[in-house]
C-alpha positions in Angstrom: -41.9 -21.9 -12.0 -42.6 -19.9 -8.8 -45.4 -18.0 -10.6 -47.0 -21.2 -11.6 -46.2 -22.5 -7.9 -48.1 -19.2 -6.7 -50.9 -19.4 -8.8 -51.6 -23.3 -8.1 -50.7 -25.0 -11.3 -48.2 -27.5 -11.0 -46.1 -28.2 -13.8 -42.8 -29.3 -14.8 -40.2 -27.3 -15.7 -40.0 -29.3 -18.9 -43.9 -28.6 -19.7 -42.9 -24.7 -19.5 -40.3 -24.7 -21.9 -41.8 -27.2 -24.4 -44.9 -24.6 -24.6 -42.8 -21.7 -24.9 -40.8 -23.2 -27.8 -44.1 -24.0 -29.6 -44.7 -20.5 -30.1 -42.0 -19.3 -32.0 -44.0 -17.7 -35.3 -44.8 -14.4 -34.8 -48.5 -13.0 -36.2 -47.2 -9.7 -37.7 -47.4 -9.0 -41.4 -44.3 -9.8 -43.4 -42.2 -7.2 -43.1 -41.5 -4.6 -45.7 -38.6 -2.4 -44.0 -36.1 -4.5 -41.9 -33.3 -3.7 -39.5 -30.6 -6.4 -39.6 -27.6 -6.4 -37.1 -25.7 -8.9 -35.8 -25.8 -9.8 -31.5 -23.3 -11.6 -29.5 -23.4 -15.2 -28.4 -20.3 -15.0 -27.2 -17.7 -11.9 -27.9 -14.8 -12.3 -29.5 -15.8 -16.2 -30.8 -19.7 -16.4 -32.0 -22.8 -14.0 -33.4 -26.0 -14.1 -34.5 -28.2 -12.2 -36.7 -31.4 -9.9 -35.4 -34.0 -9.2 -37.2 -36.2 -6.5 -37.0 -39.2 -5.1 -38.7 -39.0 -0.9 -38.8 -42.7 -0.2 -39.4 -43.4 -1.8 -36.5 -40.6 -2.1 -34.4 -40.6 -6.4 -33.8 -38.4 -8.8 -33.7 -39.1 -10.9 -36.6 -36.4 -13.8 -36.5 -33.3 -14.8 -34.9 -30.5 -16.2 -36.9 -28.2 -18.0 -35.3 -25.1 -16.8 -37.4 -24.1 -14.0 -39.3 -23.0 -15.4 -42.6 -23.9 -13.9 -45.8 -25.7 -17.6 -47.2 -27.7 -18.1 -44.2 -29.0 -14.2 -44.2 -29.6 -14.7 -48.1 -31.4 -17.5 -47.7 -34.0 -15.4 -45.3 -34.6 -13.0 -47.3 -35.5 -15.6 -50.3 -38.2 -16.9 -48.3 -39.4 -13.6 -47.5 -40.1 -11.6 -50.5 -42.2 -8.7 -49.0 -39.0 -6.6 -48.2 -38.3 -3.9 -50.0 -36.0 -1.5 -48.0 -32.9 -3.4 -45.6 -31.1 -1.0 -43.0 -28.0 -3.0 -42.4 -24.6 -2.4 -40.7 -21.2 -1.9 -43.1 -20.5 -5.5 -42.8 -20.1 -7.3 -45.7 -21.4 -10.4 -45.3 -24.7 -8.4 -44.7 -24.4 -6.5 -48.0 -23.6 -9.7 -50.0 -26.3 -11.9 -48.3 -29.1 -8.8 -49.3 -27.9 -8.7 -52.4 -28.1 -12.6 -53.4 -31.3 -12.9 -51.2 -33.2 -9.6 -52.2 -31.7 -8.4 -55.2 -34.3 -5.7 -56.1 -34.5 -4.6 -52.4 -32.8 -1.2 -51.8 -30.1 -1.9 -49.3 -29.4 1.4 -46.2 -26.3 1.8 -45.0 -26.7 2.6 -41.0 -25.3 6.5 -40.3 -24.0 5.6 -36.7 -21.8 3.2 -38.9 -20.4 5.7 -41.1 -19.7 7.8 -38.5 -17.6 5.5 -37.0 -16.2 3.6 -39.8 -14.4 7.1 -40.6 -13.1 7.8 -36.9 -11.5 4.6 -37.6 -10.0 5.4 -40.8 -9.1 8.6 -39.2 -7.2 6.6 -36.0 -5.2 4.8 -38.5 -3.7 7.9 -39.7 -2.6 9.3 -36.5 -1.3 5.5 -35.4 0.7 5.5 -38.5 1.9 9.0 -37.6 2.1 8.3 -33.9 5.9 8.7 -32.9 5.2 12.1 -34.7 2.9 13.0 -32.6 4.0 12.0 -29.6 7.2 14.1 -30.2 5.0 16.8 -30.7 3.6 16.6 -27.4 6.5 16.5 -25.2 8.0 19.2 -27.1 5.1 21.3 -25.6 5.0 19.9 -22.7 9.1 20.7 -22.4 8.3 24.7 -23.6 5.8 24.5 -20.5 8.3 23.1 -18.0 10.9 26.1 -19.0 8.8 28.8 -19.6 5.6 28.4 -18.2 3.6 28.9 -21.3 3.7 27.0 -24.9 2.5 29.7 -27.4 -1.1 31.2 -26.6 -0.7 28.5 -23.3 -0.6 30.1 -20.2 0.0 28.5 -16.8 -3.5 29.1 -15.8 -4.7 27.2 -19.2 -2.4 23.9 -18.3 -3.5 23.2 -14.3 -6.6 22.0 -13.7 -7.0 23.7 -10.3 -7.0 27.4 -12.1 -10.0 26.1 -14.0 -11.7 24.9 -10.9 -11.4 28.1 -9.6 -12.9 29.9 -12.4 -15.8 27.5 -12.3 -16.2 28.0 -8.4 -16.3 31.4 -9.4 -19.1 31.3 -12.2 -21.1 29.3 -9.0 -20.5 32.0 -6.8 -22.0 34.8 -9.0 -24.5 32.3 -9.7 -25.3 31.8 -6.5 -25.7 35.4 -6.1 -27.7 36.0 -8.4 -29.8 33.6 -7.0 -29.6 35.3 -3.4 -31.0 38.4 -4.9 -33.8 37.1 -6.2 -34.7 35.4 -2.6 -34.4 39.0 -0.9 -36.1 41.3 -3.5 -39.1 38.7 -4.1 -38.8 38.2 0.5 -39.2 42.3 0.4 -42.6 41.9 -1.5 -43.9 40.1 0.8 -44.0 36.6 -0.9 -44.0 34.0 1.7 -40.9 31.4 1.4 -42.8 28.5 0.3 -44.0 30.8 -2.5 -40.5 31.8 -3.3 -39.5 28.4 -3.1 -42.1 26.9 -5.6 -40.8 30.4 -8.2 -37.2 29.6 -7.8 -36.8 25.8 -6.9 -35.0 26.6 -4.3 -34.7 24.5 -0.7 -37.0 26.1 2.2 -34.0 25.2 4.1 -31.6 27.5 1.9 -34.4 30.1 1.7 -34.7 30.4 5.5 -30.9 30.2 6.1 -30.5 32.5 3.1 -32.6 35.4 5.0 -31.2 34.5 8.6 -27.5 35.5 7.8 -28.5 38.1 4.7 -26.1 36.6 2.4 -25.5 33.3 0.6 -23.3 30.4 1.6 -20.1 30.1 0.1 -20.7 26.0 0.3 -16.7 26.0 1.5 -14.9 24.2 4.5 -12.0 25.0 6.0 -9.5 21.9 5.1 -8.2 20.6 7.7 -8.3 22.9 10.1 -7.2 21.1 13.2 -6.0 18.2 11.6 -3.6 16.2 14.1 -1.1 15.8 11.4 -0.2 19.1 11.6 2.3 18.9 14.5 4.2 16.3 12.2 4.4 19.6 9.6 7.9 20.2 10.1 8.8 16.6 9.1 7.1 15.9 6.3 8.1 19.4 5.3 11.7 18.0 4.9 10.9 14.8 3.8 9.0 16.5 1.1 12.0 18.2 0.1 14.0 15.4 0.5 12.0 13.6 -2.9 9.8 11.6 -0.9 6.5 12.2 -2.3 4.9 8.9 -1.5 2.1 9.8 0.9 1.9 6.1 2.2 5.2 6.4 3.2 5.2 9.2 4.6 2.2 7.8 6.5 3.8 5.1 7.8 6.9 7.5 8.9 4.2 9.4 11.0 2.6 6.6 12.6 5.8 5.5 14.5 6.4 9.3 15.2 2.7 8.8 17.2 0.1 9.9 14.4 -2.8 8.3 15.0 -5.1 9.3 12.0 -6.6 7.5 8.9 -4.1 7.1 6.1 -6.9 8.8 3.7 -7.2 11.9 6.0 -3.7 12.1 6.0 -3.2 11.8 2.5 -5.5 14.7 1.8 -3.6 16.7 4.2 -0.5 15.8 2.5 -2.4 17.0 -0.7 -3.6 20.5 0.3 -0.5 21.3 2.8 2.1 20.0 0.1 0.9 22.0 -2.7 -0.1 25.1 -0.8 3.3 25.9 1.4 5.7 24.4 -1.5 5.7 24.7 -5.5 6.7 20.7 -5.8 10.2 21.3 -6.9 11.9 17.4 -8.4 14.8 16.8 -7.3 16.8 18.3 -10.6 15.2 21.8 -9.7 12.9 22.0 -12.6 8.8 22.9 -12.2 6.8 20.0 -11.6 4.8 17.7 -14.8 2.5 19.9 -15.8 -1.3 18.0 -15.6 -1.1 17.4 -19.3 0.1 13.9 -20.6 0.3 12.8 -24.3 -3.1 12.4 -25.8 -3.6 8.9 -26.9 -4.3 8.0 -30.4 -8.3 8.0 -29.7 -8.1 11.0 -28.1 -6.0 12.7 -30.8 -8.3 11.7 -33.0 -11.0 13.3 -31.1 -9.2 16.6 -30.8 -8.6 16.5 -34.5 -12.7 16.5 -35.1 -14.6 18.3 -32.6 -14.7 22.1 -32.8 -11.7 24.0 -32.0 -13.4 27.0 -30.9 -14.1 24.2 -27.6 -10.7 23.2 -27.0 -8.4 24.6 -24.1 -5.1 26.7 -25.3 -3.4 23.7 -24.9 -5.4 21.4 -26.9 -6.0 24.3 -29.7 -2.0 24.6 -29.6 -1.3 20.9 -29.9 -4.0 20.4 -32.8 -2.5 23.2 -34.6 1.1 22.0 -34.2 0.5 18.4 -35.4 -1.4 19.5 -38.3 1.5 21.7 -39.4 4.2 19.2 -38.8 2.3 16.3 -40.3 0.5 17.0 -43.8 -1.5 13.7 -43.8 -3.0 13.8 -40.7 -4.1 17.7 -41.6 -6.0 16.3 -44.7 -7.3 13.4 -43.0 -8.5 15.7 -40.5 -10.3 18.1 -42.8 -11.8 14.5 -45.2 -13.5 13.6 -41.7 -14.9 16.6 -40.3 -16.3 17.4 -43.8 -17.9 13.2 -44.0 -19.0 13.9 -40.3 -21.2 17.0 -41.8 -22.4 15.9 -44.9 -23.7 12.4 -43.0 -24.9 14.5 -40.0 -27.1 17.1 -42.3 -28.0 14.5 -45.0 -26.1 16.4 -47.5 -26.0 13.8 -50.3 -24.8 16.7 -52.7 -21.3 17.2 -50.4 -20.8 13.0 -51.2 -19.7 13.0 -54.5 -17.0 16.0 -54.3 -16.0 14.2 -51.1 -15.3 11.3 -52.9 -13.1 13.2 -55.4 -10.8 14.5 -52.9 -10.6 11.5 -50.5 -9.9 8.9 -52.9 -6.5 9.6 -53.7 -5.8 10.9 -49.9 -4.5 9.7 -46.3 -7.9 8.0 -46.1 -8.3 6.5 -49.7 -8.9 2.9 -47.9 -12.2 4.4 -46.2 -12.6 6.0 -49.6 -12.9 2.9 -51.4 -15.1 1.5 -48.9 -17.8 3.9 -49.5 -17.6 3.6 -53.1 -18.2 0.0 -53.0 -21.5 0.7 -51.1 -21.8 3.7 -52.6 -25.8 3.2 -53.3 -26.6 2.1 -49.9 -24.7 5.2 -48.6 -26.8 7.6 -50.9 -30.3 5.8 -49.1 -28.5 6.4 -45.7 -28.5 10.5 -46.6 -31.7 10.0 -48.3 -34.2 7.7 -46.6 -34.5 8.0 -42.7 -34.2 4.5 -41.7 -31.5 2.8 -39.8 -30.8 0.3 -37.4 -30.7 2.4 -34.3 -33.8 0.4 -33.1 -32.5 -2.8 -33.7 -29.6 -2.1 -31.2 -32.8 -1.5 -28.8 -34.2 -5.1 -29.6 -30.5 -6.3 -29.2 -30.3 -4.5 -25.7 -33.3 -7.0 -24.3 -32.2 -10.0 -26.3 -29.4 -9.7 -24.3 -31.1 -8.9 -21.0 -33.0 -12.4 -21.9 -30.0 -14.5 -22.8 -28.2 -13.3 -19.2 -31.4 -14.0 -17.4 -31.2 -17.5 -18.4 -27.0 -17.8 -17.2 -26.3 -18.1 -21.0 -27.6 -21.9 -21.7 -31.0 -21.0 -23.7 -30.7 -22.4 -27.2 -31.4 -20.4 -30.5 -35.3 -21.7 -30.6 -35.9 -20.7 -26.7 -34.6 -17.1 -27.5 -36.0 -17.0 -30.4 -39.5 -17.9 -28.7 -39.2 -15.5 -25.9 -38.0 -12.2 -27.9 -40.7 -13.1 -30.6 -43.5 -14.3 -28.4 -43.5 -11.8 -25.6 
């Protein structure tokens, strides 16, 4: 409306809508290779169905549900397609099998992917009280001996890896600094050096003036006014009261007139350098490792180990040992995880064979059901990653009309524009 206001074309609101509604077919070809997924009307209560042409990355149609009849009934009236990338849902498969029986149906990798960390999850939620046992057992051998197998001290604080990384920046840093001075002693200027090494003129210039690099540090709290109340909090530290807010408060009516985040920071730093945080029962601090949660577990259980701390490494390896299942479960996913990620469509079948009796027979099952459309999905290189594109503006759209366009107004705009 304020376009048409701008350009000098009154018209009603209702005019607007009523020609953008009337231009709801779309003048590609029929398509061939479609991406179906479904799209949210509303989470958790209603959905629709996106459809989406692969050659040539178009919306064709909106559906406005997913259910297998009114997909089917699509596809009957479109007889051009011959290849459908589709989600695991069922209702997706069933509907492309009634609708286009002799089109060959693609299961979507991102799909697989994470229909098996799901299968995986399962396991360790089954299996969680195990683990969690497992944790604080670890976390106890920490509290009393400061290590938990290969686990060192400096492996479980955070703050010892912070220092190692300021340390890698330092000798970065360095490195850096010496490439300033010997290229300076050539007798390149400092914008030149600066357009080599990407480096700020500023930094160059200060770089040169003091003939060493910054260290990028500050003193903490150098003068902060907190610390003539040192002695105080000191004992009230000691005393279990680790609150800072409260202690804040206590230091106000002693006549501390700071900011309660400035003196929380100071509690921070001061606390943890001039005492070790003993609890009240004597024994070392939590260390800053919790229980993973069952997503992360299952995480841990997939990635690499070679990229896991100590800890992690030590944890992984101790649940697998204590728990059989979630070993195998383990091993069934990171094996599915390669075979889908390097299309190896020989690895399926043997796969198959050893998960179908397994901790993850369930997910087993599931493939073999859709076992043809999984074979496509290590075979054909279609999927539905662009439809999730085409789902990210249709939603974009929707929002941009507060959620009260119809079917056939979103249907016209994602179509027609």
């Amino acid at each position: 409306m304020r376009l048409v206001t701008r350009l000098g074309m009154p018209v009603s609101a209702d005019t607007i809508l009523r020609i953008v509604r009337s231009q709801t077919e779309s003048d590609d070809e029929a398509p061939r290779i479609l991406g179906v997924d479904d799209w949210t009307w509303r989470r958790g209560q209603r959905y629709g169905t996106i459809l989406v042409d692969l050659e040539t990355n178009n919306v064709v149609d909106l559906l406005p549900d997913r259910e297998k009849d009114t997909l089917s009934e699509w596809l009957a009236g479109h007889p051009s397609v011959e290849i459908i990338a589709r989600d695991r849902a069922g209702a997706y498969a069933r509907g492309a099998r009634e609708g286009a029986p002799k089109a060959q149906q693609v299961a979507d990798r991102w799909h697989l992917l994470r229909n098996c960390s799901d299968a995986l999850q399962n396991v360790v939620e089954r299996r969680y009280r195990l683990i969690r046992d497992v944790a604080k057992t670890l976390t106890a051998q920490y509290c009393a001996h400061g290590h938990v197998g290969d686990v060192s001290a400096k492996d479980m604080h955070p703050e010892r890896r912070d220092g190692r990384r300021r340390n890698n920046q330092h000798r970065s840093r360095r490195v850096l600094f010496d490439e300033v001075s010997r290229l300076n002693s050539l007798g390149w200027s400092q914008l030149a050096i600066k357009r080599e090494l990407g480096v700020d003129l500023k930094t160059i210039r200060k770089w040169l003036k003091d003939k060493r690099p910054g260290t990028w540090e500050r003193k903490a709290f150098a003068e902060n006014p907190a610390d003539v109340h040192a002695d105080y909090v000191r004992r009230r530290w000691l005393q279990g009261c680790r609150n800072a807010t409260q202690l804040y408060r206590e230091v106000c009516e002693r006549g501390y007139s700071g900011r309660a985040k400035t003196f929380r920071q100071w509690v921070k730093v001061r606390m943890r350098d001039d005492i070790p945080a003993p609890s009240l029962s004597g024994k070392l601090s939590e260390p800053a490792w919790s229980v993973p949660s069952p997503r992360k577990t299952t995480r841990l259980l997939t990635v690499d180990s070679e990229t896991l701390p100590a800890n992690e490494k030590v944890f992984v390896a101790t649940i697998s040992s204590a728990s059989p299942d979630i070993s195998v479960a383990a091993d069934l996913s990171r094996r599915f995880q390669s075979l889908v990620c390097n299309r190896d469509i020989g690895a399926l079948q043997p796969w198959l064979d050893d998960a179908v009796t397994g901790p993850m027979s369930s997910f087993a099952r599931g493939i073999l059901r859709d076992i043809e459309a999984v074979r496509a999905a290590l075979t054909l290189p279609w999927s539905t990653g662009p439809v999730e594109g085409k789902i990210n503006r249709l939603k974009f759209i929707k929002r941009s009309m507060y959620g009260r366009a119809g079917i056939d107004l979103l249907r016209s705009r994602i179509i027609g524009t």
